[in-house]
N, C-alpha and C positions, 0 to 999 in steps of 0.2 A: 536234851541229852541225845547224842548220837547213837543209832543204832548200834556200831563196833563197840563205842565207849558205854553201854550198857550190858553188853559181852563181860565184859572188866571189871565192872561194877561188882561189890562183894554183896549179896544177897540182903544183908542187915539194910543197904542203902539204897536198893533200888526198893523196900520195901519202904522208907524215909519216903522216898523217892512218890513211891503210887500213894502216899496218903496226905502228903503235903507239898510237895516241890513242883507241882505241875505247875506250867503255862498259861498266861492267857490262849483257848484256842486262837491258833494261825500265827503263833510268837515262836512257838520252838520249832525243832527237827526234826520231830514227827511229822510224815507225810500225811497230814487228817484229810488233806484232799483230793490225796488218793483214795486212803480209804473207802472217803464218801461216795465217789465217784463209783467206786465197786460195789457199792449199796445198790438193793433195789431203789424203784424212784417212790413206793411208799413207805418208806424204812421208817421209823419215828425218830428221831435222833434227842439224847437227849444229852444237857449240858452238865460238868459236874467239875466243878474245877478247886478244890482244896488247894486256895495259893496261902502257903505258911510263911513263904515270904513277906508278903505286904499285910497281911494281920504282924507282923511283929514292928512291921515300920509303924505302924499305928495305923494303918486305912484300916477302917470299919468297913460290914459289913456291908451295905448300902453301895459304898461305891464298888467295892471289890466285883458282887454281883451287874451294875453299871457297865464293865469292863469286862467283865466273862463273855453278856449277851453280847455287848459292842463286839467284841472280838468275832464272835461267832457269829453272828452276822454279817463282818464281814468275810469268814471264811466262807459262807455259804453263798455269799452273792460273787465269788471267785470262782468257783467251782461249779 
């Protein structure tokens, strides 16, 4: 989701939104590597990704997790 387009958004679905609709990290529009970037460099970072997308496609647990850390590692070896 884009920043502006988060503007727009009516409350009921950005709140859809933070509890199921995320991204693998480094897939969406969120800049996370800037943010990280604005981190101390002992920050703990942790990973938390409710995709309610692909539990409905049927990917199970197992992989979905597979595909969060993948992601986030490779957001973090970018940044």
């Amino acid at each position: 989701v884009c920043s502006s387009d988060l503007r727009d958004m009516p409350v009921e679905r950005q709140f859809e939104e933070a509890l199921g609709g995320r991204q693998i990290p480094g897939e969406g529009e969120l800049p996370l590597g800037d943010f990280i970037r604005a981190l101390p460099t002992n920050t703990v970072i942790g990973v938390e990704v409710p995709i309610s997308s692909l539990q409905s496609q049927g990917i199970g647990p197992e992989e979905r997790v597979r595909r969060a850390v993948a992601g986030a590692r490779s957001l973090l070896e970018r940044t």
